[in-house]
C-alpha positions as CSV (number, residue, x, y, z in Angstrom):
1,X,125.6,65.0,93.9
2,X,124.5,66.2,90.5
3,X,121.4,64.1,89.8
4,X,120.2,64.7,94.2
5,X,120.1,68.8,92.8
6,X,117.3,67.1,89.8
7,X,115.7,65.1,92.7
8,X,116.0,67.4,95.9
9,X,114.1,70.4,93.2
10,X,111.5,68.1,92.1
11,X,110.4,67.6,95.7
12,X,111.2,71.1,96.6
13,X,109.0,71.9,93.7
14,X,106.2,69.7,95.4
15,X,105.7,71.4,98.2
16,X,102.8,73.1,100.2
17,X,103.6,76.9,98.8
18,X,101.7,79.5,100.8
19,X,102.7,80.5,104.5
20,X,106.0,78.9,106.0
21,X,106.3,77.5,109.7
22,X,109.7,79.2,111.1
23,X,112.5,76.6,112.2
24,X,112.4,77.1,115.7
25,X,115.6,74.7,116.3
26,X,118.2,72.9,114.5
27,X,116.2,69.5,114.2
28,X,113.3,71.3,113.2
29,X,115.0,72.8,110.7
30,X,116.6,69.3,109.4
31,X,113.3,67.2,110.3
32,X,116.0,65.1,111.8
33,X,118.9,64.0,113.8
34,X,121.5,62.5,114.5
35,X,119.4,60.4,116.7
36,X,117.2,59.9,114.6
37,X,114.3,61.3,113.4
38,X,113.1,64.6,115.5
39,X,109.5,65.5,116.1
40,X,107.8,68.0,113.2
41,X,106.0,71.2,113.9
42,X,102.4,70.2,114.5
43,X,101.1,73.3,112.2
44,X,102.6,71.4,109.3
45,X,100.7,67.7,109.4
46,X,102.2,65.5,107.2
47,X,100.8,64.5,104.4
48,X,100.4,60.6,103.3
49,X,102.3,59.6,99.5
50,X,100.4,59.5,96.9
51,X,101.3,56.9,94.2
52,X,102.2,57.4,91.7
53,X,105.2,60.0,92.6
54,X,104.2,62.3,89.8
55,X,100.4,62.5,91.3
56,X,102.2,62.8,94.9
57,X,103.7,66.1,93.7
58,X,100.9,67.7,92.3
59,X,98.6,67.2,94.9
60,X,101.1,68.3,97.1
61,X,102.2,71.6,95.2
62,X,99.1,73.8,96.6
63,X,97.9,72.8,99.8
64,X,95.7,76.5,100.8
65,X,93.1,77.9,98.9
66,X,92.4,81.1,98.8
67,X,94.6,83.2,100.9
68,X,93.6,86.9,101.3
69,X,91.6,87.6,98.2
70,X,88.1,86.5,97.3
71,X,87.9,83.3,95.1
72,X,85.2,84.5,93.3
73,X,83.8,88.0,92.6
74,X,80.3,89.0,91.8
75,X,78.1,90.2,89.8
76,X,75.7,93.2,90.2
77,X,72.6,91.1,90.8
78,X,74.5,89.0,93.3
79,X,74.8,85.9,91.5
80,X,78.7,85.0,91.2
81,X,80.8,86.2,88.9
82,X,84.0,84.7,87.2
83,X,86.4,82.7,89.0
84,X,89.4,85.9,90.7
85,X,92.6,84.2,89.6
86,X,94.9,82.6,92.6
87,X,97.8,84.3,92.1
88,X,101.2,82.9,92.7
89,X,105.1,84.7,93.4
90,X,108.0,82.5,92.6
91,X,111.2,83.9,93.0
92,X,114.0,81.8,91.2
93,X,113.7,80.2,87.7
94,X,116.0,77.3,88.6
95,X,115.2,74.1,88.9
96,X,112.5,74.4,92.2
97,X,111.3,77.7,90.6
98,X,110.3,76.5,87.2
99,X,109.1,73.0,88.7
100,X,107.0,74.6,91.2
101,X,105.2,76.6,87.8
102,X,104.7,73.8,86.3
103,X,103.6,71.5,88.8
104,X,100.7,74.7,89.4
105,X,99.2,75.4,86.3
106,X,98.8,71.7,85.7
107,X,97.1,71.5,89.0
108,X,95.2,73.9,87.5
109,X,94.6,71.9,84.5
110,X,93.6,69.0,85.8
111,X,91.0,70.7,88.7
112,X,92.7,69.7,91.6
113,X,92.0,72.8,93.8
114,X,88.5,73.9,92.0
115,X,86.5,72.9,94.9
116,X,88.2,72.6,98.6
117,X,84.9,69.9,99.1
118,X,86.4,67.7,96.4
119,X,90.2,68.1,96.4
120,X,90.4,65.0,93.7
121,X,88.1,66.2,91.3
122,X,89.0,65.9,87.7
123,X,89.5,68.8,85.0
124,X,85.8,67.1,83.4
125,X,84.3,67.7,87.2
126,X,83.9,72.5,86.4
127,X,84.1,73.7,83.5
128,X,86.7,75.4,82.6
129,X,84.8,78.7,82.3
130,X,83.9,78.7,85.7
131,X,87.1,77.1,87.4
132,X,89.1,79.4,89.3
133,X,92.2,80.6,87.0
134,X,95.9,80.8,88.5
135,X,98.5,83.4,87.7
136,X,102.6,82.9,87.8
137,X,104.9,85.0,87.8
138,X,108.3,84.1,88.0
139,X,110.8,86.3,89.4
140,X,114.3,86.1,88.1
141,X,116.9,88.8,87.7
142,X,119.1,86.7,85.3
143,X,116.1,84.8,83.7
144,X,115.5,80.9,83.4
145,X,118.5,79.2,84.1
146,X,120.3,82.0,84.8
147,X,121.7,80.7,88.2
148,X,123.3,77.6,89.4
149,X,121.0,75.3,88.3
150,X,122.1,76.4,84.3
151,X,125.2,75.5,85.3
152,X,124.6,72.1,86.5
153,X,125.6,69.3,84.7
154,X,122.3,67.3,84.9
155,X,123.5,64.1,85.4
156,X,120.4,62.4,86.8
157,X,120.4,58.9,88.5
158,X,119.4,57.9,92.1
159,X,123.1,57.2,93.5
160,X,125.8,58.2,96.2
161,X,129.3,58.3,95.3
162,X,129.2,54.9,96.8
163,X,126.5,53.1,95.0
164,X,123.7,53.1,97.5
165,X,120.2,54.6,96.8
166,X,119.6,58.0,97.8
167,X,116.2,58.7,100.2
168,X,113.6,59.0,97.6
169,X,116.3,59.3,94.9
170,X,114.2,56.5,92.6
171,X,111.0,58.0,92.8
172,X,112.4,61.5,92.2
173,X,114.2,60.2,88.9
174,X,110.9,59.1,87.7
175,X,109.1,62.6,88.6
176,X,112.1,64.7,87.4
177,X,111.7,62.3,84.4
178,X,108.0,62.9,83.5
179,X,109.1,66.9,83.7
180,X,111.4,66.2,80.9
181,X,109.0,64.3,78.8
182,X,106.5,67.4,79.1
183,X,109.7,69.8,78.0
184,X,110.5,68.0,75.5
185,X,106.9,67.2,73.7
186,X,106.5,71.1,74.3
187,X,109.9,71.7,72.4
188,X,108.2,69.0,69.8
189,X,105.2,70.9,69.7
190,X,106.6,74.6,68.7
191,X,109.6,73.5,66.3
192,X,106.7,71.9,64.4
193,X,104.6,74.8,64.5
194,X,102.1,72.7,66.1
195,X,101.8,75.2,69.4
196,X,102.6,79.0,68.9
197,X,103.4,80.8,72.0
198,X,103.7,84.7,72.1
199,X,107.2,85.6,72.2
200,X,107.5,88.7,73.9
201,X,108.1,87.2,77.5
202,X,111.6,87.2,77.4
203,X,113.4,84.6,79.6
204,X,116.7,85.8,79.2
205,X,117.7,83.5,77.1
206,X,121.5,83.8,75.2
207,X,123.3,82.4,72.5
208,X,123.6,78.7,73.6
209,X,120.0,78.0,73.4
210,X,120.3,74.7,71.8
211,X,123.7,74.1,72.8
212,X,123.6,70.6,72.5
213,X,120.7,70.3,70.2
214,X,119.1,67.8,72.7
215,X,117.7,68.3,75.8
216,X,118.2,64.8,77.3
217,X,120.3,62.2,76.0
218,X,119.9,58.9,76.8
219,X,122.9,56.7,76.6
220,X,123.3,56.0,80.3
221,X,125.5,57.3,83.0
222,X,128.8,55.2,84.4
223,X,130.5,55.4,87.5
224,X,134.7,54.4,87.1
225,X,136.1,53.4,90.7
226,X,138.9,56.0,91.4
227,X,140.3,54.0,94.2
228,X,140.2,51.1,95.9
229,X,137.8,51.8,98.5
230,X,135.1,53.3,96.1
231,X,136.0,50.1,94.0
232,X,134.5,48.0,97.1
233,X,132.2,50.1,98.0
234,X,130.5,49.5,94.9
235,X,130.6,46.0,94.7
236,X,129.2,45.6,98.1
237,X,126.0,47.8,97.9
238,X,125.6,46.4,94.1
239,X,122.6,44.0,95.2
240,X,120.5,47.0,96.2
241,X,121.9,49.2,93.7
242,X,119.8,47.1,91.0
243,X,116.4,49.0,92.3
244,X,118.0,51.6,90.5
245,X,119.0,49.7,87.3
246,X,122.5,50.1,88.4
247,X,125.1,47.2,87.0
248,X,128.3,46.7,89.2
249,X,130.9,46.0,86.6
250,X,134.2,44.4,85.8
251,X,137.3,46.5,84.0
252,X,136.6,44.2,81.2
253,X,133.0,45.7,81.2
254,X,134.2,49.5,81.5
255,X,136.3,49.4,78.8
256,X,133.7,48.2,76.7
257,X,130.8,51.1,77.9
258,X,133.9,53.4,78.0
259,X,136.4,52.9,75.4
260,X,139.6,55.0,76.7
261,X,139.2,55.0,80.1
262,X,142.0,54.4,82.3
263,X,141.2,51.7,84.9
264,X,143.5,52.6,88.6
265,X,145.7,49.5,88.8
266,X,144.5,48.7,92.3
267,X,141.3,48.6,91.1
268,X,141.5,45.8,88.2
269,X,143.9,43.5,90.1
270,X,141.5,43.8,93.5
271,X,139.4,41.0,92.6
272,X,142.3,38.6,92.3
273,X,142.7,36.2,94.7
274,X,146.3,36.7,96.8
275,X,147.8,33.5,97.3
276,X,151.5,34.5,98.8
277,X,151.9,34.4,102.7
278,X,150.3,31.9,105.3
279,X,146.6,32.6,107.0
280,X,147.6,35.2,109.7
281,X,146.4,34.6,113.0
282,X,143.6,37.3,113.9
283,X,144.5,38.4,117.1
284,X,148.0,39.0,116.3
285,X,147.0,41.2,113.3
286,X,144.4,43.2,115.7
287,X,147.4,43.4,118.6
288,X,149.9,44.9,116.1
289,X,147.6,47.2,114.8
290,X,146.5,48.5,118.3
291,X,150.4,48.9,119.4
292,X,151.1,51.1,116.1
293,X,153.2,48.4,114.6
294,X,151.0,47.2,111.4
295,X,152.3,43.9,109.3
296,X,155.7,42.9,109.3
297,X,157.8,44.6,108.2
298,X,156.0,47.4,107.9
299,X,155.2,50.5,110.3
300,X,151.3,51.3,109.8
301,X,150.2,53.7,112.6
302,X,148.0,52.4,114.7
303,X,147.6,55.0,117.7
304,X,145.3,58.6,117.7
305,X,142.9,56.4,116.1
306,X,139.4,55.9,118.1
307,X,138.3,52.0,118.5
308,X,136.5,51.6,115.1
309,X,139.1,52.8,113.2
310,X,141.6,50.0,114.6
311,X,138.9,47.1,114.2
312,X,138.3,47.9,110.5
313,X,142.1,48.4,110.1
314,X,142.4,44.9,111.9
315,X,140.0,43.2,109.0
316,X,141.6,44.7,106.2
317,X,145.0,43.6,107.5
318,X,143.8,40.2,108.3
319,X,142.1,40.1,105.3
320,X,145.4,40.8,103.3
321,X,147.6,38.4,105.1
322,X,144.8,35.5,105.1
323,X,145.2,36.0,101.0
324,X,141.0,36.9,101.2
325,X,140.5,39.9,99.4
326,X,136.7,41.8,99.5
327,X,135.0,42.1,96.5
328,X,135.6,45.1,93.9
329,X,134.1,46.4,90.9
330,X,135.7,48.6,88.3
331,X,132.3,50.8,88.0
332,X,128.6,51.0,88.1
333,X,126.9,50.8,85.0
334,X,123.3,52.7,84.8
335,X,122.1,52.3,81.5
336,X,119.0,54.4,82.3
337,X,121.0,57.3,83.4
338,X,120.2,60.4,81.8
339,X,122.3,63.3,81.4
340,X,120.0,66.9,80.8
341,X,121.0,69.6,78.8
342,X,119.6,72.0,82.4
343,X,119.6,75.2,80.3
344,X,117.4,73.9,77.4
345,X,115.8,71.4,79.8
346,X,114.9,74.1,82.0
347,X,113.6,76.5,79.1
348,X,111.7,74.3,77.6
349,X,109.1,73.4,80.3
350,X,108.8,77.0,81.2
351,X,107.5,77.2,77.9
352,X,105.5,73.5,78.6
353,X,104.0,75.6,81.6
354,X,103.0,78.9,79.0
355,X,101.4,76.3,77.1
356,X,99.2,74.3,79.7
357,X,98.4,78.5,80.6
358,X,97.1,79.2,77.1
359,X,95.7,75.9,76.1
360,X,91.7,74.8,76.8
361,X,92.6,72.7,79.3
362,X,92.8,75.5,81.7
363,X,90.3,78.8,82.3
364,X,90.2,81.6,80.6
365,X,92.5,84.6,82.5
366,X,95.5,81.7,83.2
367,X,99.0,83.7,83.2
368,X,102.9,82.3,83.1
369,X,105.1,85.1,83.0
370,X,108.7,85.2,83.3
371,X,110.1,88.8,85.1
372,X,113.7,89.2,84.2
373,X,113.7,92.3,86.6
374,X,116.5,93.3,89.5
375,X,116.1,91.1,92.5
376,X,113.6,90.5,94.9
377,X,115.6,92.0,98.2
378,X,112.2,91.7,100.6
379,X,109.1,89.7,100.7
380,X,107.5,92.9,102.4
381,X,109.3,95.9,100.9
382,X,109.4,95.0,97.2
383,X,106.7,97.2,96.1
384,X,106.2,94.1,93.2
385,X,105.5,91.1,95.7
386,X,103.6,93.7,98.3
387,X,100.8,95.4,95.4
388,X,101.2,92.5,93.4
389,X,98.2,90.8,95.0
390,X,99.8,87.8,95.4
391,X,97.9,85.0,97.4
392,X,101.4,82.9,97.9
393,X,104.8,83.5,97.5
394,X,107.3,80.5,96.9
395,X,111.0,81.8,97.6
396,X,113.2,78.9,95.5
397,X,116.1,81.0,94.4
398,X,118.9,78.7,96.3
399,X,122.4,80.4,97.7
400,X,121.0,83.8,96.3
401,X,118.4,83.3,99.4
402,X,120.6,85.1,101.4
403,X,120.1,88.8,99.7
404,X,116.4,88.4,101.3
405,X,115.9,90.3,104.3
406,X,112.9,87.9,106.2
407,X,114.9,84.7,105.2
408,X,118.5,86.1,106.1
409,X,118.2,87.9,109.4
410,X,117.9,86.1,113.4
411,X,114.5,85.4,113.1
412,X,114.5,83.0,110.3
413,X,118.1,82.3,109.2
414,X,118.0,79.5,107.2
415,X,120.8,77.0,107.7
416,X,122.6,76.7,104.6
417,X,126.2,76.9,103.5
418,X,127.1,78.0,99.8
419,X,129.4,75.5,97.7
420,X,130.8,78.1,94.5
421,X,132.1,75.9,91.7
422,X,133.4,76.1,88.0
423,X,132.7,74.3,84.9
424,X,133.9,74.2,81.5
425,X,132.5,73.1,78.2
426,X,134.5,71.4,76.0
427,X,134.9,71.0,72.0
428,X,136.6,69.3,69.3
429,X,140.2,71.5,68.7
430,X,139.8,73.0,65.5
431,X,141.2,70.8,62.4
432,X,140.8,67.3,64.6
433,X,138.5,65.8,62.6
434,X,135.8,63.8,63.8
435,X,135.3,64.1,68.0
436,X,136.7,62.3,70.4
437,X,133.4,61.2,72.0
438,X,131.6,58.4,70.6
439,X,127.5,59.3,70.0
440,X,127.2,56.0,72.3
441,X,129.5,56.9,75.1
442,X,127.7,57.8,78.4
443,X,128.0,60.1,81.0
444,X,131.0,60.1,83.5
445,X,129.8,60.2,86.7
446,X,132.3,61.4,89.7
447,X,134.7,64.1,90.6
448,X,135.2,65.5,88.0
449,X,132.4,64.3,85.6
450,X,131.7,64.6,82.3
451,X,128.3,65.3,80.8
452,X,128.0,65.2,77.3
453,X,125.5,67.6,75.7
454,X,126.3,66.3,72.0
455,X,128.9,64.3,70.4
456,X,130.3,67.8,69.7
457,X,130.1,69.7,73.3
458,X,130.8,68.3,76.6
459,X,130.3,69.1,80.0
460,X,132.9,68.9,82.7
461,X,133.3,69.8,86.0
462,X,133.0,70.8,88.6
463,X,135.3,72.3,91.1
464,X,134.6,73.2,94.8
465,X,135.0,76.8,96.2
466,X,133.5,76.7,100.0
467,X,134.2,80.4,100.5
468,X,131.1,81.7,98.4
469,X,129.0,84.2,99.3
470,X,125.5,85.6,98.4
471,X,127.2,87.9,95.7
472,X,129.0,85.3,94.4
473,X,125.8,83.2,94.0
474,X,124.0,86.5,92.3
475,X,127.3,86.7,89.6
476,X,126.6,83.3,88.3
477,X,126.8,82.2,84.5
478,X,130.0,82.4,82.1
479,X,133.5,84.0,82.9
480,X,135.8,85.1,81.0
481,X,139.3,83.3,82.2
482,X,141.2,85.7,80.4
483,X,139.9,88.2,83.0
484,X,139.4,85.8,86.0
485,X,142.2,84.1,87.5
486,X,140.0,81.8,89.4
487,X,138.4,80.7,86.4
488,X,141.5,80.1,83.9
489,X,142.8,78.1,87.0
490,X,139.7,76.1,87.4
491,X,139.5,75.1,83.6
492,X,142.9,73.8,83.7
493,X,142.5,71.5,86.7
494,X,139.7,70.6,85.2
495,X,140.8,69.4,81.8
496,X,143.8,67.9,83.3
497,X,141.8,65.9,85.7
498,X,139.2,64.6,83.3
499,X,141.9,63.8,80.5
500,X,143.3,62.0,83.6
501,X,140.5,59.3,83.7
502,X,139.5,59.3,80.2
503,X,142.5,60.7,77.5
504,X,140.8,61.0,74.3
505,X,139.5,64.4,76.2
506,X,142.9,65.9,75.2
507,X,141.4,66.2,71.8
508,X,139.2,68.9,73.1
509,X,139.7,72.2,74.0
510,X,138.1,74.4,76.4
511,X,134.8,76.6,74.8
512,X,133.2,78.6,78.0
513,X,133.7,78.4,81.9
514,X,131.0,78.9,83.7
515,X,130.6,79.4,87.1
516,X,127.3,79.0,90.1
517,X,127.2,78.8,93.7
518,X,124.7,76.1,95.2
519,X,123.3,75.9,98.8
520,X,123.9,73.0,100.6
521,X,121.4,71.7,103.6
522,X,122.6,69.9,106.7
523,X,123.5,66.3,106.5
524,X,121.1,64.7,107.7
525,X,120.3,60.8,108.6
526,X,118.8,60.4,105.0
527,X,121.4,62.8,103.3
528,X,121.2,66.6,102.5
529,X,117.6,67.6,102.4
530,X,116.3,70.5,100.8
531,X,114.6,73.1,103.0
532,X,110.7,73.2,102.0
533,X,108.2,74.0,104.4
534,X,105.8,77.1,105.3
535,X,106.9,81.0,107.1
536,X,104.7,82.4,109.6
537,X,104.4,86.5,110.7
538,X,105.5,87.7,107.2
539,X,103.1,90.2,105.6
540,X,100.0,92.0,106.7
541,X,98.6,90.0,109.7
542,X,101.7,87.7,109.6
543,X,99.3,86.3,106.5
């Protein structure tokens, strides 16, 4: 769930940004169905993939030229003037909202949108003096990060709780992955003194800047089996799950990756072979499931259940009595998992995107600019978005999309449903000595997981509030629990839980609770799918 918020913003971030299509139904809305796949809006074509995903999303990111203003001005003798700059409203520095700035001013970088005759053409194709410049600003009342998405853990792999492959969850590892590359060279770059960037644009930045002193640490991710079923689950989508450079693995195996761990019982003796008790006959063990009376000797309920229920009850009790057992795996191993540091991860390619903004590789009059200002409440009232001149507007500010008026009344509600949560970050209890977590353990994936920022500082969460509201997503960031109930509550479920699967946490002690609110989408066929598309009849001339 954690890694699908990294994958779901890098392909809300590479979207088509200027007007929106409404979502005239449900399955317009979703793009699907339970059917099966519904029909889209035929004002929004669809676009083919471009390989590789990274190019995909940028040529994907700015779809219209233009807009309402000129794209070039001129001069008094007619002849043209310097390029006007495209300018650009994000509101939300999160995950999709600092993505989506990125993803523009390289566009702008590379020349992608100089010339709507050549939509291809290279940087090398204008110069850069006479290439059209783009402006972003980025709305954000509590700054970069300062909403769920600095509260998620950033555990980033491509898999369900059950091993299989999220929809596009590979290709959006390896976009979300070339983001962090460009954070982290542009990190690189100023704590060299290599690249100097002004500092008077405040992101709202506090005191755990460089909490874990690494933005992205790359020891792998593991996922322990909490039950039987998960344990099976695993084993049997483990051939596909090596797309993914996932490992199914043995008990043996986890102990080793994660020294400590406790393994469920059922779990490590599932893959033994039961030998006691003759064959049952298959029939009979479907019959006595059907009448309510389960094994012998035993009283499984049988009836209230629809027909599927009772046929997969049958096999697992045939299955059982036969002395056949279905295969089980203590955990799946990805050694290329990642776990992100979101805060740092996030402020650091804000600053990658100041720097593509002020370096040569762009024209003159380029602007990134962070607004740490109260929130945007209307796209047409907000005296900022309306004499801001702004040619788009790209609304990516998550559960706190409610508090805008277009996007939260009948005529475009948008069907989401907010998901509040806590977290806690842990370190060593003072006088311990050395911490309990190894520099080469990775992250924990599950419920709850743990996501270690340092050997010294670890993540851990998160819990599941389904009452949230909009002002509850708009309060997001650290709580005291000395003053919040909720909070002190969560952290102690939390700890106890994690210490639960993995012990040597009760060396640890709890440093800040945090808390978010995310927006969920609809299930869909293909999983939870972010929202992205285009709004109509917002604005002067619906434009």
């Amino acid at each position: 769930a954690h890694v699908r918020v990294e994958a779901m913003a890098t392909a809300a971030a590479s979207a088509t940004v200027a007007r929106a299509v409404p979502f005239a139904s449900p399955s317009e809305r979703l793009g699907a169905s339970r059917d099966g796949p519904a029909p889209r809006s035929p004002r929004v074509p669809r676009r083919p993939p471009v390989s590789p995903p990274l190019d995909g999303a940028r040529r994907w990111v700015l779809g219209a030229r233009g807009g309402s203003r000129a794209a070039v001005t001129a001069s008094d003798d007619g002849a043209p003037g310097d390029p006007e700059p495209f300018k650009i409203a994000i509101i939300g520095a999160g995950f999709a909202g600092v993505a989506a700035a990125y993803h523009l001013m390289l566009r702008c970088a590379e020349g992608l949108d100089d010339s709507p005759a050549a939509p291809t053409a290279t940087a090398d194709a204008l110069p850069t003096s006479r290439r059209r410049p783009v402006e972003v600003h980025l709305f954000d009342e509590k700054g970069i990060a300062g909403g769920a998405s600095g509260v998620a853990a950033g555990l980033l792999h491509p898999y369900t709780p059950r091993g299989k492959i999220i929809w596009r969850g590979v290709e959006g590892v390896a976009a979300t992955l070339a983001l962090v590359a460009a954070a982290e060279d542009a990190e690189t770059r100023l704590d060299s003194g290599a690249a100097v960037l002004d500092d008077d644009d405040d992101d709202g930045g506090g005191p755990h800047d460089r909490r874990g002193e690494s933005i992205a640490r790359r020891r792998g991710t593991v996922r322990p089996a909490r039950n039987l079923k998960q344990a099976r689950d695993l084993a049997k989508h483990a051939p596909l799950s090596a797309a993914g450079g996932g490992v199914a693995v043995d008990a043996a195996t986890l102990r080793a990756i994660l020294p400590g761990v406790v393994v469920p019982n059922e779990v490590e003796s599932a893959a033994q072979k039961r030998t006691d008790g003759a064959p049952a006959d298959a029939k009979e063990v479907t019959r006595r499931v059907e009448n309510g009376t389960g094994r012998p000797g035993e009283g499984a309920p049988g009836r209230g259940t629809n027909a599927r229920d009772r046929r997969a009850a049958a096999k697992r009790a045939s299955c059982e009595e036969s002395g056949e057992e279905t295969a089980a795996a203590a955990a799946l191993h990805v050694p290329g998992g990642v776990v992100l540091d979101s805060t740092r991860y996030l402020r650091a390619l804000w600053n990658a995107t100041r720097l593509l903004a002020s370096s040569d590789r762009t024209p003159i009059g380029c602007v990134a600019r962070v607004r740490v200002e109260r929130a945007v409440r209307s796209l047409t009232r907000d005296e900022r978005v309306v004499s801001g001149g702004f040619d788009a507007c790209v609304v990516a500010c998550g559960a706190a999309v409610g508090s805008i008026a277009e996007l939260s009344g009948p005529s475009c509600s948008l069907p989401l449903t907010n998901q509040g949560g806590h977290v806690v970050e842990l370190v060593p209890k003072p006088g311990a000595g050395a911490s309990p977590w190894d520099e080469r353990t990775p992250g924990i994936l599950g419920a709850p997981y743990v996501a270690p920022l340092g050997v010294g500082r670890l993540l851990v969460g998160a819990t599941k509030e389904f009452d949230a509201g909009v002002g509850d997503a708009r309060r997001a960031g650290v709580v005291d629990p000395g003053v919040d109930d909720a909070a002190q509550e969560a952290a102690h479920a939390l700890v106890a839980d994690a210490s639960a699967t993995y012990p040597p946490l009760k060396g640890m002690e709890v440093d800040a609770v945090r808390y978010g609110v995310r927006a969920n989408p609809p299930r869909t066929p293909a999983g939870s799918l972010p929202l992205v598309g285009r709004i109509e009849g917002i604005g002067e001339g619906g434009d």
